[in-house]
CHARMM internal coordinates of N, CA and C (Angstrom, degrees):
IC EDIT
DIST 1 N 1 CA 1.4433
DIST 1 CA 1 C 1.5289
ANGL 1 N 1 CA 1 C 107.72
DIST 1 C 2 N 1.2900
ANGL 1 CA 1 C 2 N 105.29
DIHE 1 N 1 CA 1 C 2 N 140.15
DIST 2 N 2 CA 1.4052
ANGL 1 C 2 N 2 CA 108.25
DIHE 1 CA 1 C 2 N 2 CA -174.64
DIST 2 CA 2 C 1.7426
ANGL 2 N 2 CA 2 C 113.20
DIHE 1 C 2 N 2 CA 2 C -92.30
DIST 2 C 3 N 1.6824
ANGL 2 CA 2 C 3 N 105.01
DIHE 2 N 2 CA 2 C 3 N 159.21
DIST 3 N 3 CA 1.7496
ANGL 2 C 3 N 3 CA 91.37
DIHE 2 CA 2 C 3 N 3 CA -175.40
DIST 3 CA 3 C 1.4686
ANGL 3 N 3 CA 3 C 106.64
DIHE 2 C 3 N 3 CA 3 C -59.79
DIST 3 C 4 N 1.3619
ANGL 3 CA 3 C 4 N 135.83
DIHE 3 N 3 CA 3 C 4 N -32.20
DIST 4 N 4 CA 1.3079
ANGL 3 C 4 N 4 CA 129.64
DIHE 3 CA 3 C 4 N 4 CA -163.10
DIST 4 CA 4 C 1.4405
ANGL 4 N 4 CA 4 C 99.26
DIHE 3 C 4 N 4 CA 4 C -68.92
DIST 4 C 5 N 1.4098
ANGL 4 CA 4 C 5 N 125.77
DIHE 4 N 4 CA 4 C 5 N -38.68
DIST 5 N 5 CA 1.7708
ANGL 4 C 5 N 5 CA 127.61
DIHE 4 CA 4 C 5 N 5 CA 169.04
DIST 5 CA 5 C 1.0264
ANGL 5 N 5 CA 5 C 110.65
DIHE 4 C 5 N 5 CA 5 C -37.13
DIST 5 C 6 N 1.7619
ANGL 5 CA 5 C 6 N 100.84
DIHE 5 N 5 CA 5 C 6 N -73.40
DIST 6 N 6 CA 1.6595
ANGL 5 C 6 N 6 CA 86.93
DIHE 5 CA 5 C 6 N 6 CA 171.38
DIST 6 CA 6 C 1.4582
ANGL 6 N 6 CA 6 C 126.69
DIHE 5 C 6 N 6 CA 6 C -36.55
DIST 6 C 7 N 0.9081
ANGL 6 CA 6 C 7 N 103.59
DIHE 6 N 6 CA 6 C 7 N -60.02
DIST 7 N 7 CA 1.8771
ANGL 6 C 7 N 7 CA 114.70
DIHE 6 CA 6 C 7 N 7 CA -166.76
DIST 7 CA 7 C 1.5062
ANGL 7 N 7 CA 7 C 87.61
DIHE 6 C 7 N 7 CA 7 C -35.26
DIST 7 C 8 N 1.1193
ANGL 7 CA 7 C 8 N 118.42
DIHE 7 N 7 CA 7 C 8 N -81.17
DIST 8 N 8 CA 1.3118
ANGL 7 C 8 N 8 CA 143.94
DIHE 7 CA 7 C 8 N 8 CA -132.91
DIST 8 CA 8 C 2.0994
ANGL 8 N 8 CA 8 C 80.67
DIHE 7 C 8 N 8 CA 8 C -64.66
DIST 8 C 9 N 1.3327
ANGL 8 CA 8 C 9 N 134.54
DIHE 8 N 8 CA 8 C 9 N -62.66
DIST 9 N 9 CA 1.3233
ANGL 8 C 9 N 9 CA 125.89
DIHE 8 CA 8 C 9 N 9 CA 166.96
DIST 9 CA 9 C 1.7227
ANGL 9 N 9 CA 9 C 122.94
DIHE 8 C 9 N 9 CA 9 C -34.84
DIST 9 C 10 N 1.4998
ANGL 9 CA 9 C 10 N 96.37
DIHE 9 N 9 CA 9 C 10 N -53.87
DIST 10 N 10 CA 1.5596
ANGL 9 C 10 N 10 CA 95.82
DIHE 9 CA 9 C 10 N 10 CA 174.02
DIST 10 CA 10 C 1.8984
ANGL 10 N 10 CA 10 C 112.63
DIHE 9 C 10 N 10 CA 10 C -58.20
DIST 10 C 11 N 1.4954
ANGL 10 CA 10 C 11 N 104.24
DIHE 10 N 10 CA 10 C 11 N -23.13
DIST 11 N 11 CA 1.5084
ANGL 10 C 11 N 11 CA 91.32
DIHE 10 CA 10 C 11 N 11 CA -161.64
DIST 11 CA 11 C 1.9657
ANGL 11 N 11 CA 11 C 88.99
DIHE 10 C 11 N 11 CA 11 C -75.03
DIST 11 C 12 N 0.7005
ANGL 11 CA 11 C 12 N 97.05
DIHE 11 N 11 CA 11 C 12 N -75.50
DIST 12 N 12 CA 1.9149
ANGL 11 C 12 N 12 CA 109.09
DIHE 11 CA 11 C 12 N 12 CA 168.62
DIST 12 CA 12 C 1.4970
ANGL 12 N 12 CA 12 C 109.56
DIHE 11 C 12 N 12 CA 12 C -23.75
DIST 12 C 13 N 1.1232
ANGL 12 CA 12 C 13 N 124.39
DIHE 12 N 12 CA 12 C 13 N -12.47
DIST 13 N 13 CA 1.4651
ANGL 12 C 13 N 13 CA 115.69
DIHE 12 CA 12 C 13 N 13 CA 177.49
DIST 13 CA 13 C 1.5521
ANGL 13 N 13 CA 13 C 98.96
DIHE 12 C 13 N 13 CA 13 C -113.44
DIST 13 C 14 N 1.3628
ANGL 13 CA 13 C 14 N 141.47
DIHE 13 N 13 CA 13 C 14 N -20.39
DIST 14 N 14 CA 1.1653
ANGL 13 C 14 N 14 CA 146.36
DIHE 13 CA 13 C 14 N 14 CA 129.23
DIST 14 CA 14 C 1.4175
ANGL 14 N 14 CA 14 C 131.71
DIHE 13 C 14 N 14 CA 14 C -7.28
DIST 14 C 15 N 1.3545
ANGL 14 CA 14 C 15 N 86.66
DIHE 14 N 14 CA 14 C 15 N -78.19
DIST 15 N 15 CA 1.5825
ANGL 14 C 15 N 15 CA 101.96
DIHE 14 CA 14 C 15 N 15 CA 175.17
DIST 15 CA 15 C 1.2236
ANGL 15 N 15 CA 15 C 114.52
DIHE 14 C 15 N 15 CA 15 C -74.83
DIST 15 C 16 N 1.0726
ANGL 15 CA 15 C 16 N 132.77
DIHE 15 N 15 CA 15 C 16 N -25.42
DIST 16 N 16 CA 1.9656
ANGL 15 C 16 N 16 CA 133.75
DIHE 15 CA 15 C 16 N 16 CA -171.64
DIST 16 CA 16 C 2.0784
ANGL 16 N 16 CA 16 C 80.51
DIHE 15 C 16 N 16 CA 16 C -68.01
DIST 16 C 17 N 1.0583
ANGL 16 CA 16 C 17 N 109.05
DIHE 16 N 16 CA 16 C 17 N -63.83
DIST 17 N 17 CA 1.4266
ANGL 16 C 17 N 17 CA 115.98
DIHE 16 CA 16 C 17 N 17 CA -168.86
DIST 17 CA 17 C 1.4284
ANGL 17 N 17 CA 17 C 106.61
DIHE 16 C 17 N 17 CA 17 C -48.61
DIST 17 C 18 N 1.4914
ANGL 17 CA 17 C 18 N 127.13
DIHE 17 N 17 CA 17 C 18 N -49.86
DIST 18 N 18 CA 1.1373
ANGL 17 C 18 N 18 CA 110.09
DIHE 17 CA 17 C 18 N 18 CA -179.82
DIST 18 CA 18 C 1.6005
ANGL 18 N 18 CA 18 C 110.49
DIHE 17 C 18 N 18 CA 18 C -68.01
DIST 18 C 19 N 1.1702
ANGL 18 CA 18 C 19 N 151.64
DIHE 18 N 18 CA 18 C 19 N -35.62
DIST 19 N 19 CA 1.1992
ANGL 18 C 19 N 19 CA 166.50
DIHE 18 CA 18 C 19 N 19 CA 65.20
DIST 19 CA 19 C 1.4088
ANGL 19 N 19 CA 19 C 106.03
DIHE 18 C 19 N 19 CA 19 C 83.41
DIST 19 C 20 N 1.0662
ANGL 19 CA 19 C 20 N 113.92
DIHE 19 N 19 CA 19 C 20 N -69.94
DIST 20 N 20 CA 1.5015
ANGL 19 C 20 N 20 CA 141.68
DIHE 19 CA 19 C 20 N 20 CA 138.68
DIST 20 CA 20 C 0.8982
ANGL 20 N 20 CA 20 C 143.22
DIHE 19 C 20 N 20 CA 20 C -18.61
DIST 20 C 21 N 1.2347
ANGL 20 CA 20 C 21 N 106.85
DIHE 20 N 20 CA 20 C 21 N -65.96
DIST 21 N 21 CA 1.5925
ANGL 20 C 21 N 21 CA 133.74
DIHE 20 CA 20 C 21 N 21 CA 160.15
DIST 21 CA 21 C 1.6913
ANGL 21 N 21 CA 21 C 106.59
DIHE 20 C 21 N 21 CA 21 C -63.15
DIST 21 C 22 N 1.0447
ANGL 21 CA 21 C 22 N 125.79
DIHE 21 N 21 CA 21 C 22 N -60.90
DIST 22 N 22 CA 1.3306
ANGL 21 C 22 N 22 CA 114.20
DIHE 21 CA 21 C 22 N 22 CA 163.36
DIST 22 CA 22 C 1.3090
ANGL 22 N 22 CA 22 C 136.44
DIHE 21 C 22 N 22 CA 22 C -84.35
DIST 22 C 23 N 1.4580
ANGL 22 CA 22 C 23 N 129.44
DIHE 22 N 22 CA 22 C 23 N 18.97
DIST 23 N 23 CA 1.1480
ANGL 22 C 23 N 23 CA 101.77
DIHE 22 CA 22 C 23 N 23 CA 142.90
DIST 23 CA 23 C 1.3165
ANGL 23 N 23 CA 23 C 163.92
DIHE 22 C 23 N 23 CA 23 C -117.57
DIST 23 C 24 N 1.0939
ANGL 23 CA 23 C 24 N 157.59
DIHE 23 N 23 CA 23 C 24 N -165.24
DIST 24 N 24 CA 1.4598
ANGL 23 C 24 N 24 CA 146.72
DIHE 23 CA 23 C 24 N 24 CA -174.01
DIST 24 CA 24 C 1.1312
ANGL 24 N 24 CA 24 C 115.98
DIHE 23 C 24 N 24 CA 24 C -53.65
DIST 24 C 25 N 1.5272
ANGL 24 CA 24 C 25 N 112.26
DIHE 24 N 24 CA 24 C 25 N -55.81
DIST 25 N 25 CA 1.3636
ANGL 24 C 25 N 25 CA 112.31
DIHE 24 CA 24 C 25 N 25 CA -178.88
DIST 25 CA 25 C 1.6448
ANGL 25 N 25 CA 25 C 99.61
DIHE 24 C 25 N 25 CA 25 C -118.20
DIST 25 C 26 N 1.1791
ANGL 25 CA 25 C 26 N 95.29
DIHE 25 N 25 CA 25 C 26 N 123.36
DIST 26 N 26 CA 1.7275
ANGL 25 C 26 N 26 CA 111.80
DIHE 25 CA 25 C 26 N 26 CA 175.17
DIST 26 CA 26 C 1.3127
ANGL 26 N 26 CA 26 C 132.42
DIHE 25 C 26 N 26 CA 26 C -60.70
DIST 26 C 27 N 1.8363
ANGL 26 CA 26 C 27 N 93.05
DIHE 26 N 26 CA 26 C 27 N -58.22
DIST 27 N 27 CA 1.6013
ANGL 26 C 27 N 27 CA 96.36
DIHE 26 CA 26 C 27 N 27 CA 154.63
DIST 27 CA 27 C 1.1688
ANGL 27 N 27 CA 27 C 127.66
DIHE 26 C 27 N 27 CA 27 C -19.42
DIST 27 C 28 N 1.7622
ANGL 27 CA 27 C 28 N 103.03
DIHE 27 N 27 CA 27 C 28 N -84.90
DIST 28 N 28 CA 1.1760
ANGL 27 C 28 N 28 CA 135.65
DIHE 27 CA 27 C 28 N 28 CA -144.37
DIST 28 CA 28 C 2.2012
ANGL 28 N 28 CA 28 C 95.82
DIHE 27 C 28 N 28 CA 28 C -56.73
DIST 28 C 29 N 1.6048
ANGL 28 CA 28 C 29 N 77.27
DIHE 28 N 28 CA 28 C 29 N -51.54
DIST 29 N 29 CA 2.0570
ANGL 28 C 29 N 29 CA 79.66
DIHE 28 CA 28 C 29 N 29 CA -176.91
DIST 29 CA 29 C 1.7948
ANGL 29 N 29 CA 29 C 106.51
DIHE 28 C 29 N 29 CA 29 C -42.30
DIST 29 C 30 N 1.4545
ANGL 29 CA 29 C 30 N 102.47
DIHE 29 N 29 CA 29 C 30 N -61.39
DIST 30 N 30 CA 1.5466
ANGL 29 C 30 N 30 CA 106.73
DIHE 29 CA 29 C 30 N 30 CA 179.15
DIST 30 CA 30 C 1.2389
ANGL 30 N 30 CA 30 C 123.81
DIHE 29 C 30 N 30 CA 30 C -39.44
DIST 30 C 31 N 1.4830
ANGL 30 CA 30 C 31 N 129.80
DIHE 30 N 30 CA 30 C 31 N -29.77
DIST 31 N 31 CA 1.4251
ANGL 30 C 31 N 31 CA 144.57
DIHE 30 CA 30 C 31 N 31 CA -164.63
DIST 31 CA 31 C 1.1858
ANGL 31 N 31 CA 31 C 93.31
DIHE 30 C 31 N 31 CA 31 C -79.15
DIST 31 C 32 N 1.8088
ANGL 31 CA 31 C 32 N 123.06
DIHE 31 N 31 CA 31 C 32 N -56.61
DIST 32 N 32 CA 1.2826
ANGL 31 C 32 N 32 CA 134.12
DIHE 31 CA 31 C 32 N 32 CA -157.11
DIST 32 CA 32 C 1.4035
ANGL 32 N 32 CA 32 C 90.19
DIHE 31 C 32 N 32 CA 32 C -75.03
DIST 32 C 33 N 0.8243
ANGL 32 CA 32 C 33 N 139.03
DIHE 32 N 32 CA 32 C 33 N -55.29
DIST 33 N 33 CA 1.6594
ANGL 32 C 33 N 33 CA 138.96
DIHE 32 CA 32 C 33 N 33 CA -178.91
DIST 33 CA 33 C 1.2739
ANGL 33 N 33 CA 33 C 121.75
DIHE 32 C 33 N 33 CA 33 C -43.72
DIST 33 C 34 N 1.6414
ANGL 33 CA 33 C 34 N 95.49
DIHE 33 N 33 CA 33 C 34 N -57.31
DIST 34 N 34 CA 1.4575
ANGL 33 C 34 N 34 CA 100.27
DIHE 33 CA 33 C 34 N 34 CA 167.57
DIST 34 CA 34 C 1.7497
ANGL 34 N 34 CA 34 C 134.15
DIHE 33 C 34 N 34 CA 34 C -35.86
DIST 34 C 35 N 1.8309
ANGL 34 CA 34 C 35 N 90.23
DIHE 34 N 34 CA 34 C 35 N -60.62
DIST 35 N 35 CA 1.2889
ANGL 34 C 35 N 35 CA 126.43
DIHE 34 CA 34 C 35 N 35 CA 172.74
DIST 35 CA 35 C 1.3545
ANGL 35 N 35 CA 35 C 120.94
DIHE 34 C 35 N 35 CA 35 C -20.90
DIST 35 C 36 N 1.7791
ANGL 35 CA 35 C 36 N 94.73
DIHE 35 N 35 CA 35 C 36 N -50.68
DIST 36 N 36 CA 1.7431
ANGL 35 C 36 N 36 CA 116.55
DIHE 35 CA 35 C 36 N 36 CA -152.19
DIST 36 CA 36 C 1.4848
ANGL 36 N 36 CA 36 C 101.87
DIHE 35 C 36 N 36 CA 36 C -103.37
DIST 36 C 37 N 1.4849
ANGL 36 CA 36 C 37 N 108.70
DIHE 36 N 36 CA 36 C 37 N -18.64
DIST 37 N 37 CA 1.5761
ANGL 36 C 37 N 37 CA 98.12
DIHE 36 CA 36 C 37 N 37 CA 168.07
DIST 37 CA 37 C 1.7336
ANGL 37 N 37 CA 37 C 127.24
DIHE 36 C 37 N 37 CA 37 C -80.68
DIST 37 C 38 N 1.8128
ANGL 37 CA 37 C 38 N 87.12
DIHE 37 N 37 CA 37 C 38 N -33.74
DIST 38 N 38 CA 1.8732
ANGL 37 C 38 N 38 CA 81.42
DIHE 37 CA 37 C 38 N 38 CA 175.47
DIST 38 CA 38 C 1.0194
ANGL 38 N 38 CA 38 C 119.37
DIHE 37 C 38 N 38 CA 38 C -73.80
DIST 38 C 39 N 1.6527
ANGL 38 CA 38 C 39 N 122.29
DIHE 38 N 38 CA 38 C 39 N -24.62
DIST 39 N 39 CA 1.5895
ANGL 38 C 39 N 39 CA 104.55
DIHE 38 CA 38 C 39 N 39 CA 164.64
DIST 39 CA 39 C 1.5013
ANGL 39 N 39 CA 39 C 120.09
DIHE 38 C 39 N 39 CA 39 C -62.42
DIST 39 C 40 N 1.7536
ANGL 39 CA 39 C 40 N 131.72
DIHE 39 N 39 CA 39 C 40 N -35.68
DIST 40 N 40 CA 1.2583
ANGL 39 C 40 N 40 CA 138.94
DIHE 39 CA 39 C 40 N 40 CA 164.31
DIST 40 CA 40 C 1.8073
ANGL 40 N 40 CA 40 C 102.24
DIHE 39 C 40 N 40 CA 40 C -30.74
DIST 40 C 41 N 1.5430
ANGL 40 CA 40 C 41 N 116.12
DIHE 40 N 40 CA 40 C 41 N -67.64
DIST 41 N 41 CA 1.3577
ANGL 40 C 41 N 41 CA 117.13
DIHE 40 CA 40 C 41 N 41 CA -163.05
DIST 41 CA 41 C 1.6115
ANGL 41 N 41 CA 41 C 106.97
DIHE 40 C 41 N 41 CA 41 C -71.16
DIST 41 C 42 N 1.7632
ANGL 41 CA 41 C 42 N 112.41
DIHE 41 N 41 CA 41 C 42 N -27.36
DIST 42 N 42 CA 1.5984
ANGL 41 C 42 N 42 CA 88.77
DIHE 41 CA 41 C 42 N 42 CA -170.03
DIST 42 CA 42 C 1.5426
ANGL 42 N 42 CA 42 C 100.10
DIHE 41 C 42 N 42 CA 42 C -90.44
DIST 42 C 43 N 1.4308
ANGL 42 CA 42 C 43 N 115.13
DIHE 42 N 42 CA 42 C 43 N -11.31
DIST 43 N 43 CA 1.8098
ANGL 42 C 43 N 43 CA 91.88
DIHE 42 CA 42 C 43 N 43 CA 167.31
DIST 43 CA 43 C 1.5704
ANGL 43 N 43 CA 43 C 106.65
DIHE 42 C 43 N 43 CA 43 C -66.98
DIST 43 C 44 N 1.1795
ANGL 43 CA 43 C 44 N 114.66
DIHE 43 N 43 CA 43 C 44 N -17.15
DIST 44 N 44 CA 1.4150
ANGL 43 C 44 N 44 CA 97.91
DIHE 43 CA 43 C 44 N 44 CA -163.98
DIST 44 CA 44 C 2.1684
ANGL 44 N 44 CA 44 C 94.05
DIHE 43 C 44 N 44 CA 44 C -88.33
DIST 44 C 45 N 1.2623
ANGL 44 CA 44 C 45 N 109.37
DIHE 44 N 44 CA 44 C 45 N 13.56
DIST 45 N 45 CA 1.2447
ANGL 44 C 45 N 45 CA 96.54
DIHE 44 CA 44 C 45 N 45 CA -167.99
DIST 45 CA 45 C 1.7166
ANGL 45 N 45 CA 45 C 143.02
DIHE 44 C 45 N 45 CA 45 C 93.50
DIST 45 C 46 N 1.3947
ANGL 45 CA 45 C 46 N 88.21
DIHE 45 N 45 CA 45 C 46 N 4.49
DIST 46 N 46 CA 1.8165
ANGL 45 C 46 N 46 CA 99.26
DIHE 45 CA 45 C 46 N 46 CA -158.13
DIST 46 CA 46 C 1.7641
ANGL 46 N 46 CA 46 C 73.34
DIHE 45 C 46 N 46 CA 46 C -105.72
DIST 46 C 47 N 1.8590
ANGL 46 CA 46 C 47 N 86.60
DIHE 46 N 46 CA 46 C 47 N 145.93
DIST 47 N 47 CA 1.9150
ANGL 46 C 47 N 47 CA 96.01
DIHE 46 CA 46 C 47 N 47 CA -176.33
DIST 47 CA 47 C 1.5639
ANGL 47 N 47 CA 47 C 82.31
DIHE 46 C 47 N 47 CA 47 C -93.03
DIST 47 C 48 N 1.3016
ANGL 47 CA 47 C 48 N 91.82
DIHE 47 N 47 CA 47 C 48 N 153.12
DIST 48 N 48 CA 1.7893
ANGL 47 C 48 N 48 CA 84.71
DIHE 47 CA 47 C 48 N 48 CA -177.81
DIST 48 CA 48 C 1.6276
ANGL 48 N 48 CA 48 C 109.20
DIHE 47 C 48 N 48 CA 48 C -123.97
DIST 48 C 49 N 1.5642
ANGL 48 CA 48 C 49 N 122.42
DIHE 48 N 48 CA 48 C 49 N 7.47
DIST 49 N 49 CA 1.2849
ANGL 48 C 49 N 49 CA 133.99
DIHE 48 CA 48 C 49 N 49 CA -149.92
DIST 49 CA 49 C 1.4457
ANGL 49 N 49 CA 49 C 103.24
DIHE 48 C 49 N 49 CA 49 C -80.66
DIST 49 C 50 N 1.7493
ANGL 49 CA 49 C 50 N 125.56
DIHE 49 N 49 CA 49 C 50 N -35.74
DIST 50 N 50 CA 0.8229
ANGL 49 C 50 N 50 CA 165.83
DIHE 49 CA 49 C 50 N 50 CA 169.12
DIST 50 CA 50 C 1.8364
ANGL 50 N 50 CA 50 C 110.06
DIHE 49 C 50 N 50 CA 50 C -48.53
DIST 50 C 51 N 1.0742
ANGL 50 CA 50 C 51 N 110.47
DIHE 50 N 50 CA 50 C 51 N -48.78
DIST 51 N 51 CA 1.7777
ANGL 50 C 51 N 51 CA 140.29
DIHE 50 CA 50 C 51 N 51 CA -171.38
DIST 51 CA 51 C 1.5127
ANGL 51 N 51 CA 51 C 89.70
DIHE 50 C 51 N 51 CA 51 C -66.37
DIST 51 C 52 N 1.3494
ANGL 51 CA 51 C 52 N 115.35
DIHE 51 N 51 CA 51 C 52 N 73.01
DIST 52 N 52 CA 2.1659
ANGL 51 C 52 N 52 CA 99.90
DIHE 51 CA 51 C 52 N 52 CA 167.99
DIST 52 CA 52 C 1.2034
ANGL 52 N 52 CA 52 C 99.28
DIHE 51 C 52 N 52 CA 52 C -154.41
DIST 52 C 53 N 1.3151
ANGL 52 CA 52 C 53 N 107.19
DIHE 52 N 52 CA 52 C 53 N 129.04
DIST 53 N 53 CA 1.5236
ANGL 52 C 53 N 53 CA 116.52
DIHE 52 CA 52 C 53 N 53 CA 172.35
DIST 53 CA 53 C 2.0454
ANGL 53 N 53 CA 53 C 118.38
DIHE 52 C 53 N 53 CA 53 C -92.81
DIST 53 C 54 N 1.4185
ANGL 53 CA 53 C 54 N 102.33
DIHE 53 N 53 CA 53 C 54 N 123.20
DIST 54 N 54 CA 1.5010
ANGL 53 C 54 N 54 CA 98.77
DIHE 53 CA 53 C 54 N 54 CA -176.82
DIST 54 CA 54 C 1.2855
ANGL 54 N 54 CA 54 C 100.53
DIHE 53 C 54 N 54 CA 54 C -76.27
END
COOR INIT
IC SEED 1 N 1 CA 1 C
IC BUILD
């Protein structure tokens, strides 16, 4: 991965957070966030079923 990858991840993990931080419903943002990353990781192949914190 290149530094600009990074960059470009850190900037996107930034904003989801601010994202977050502003909106109305907190949940709901987190869900959508959630949502949009496990499809991100399972196109990329990553099993994600496994990925849960108690």
């Amino acid at each position: 991965m290149t530094k600009e990858e990074q960059a470009t991840g850190m900037i996107d993990k930034y904003l989801d957070l601010l994202r977050i931080k502003k909106a109305e419903d907190r949940d709901k943002e987190i869900d959508n966030q959630l949502r949009a990353t496990k499809i991100k990781l399972e196109t990329l192949g990553v099993v994600t079923d496994q990925l849960t914190i108690d």
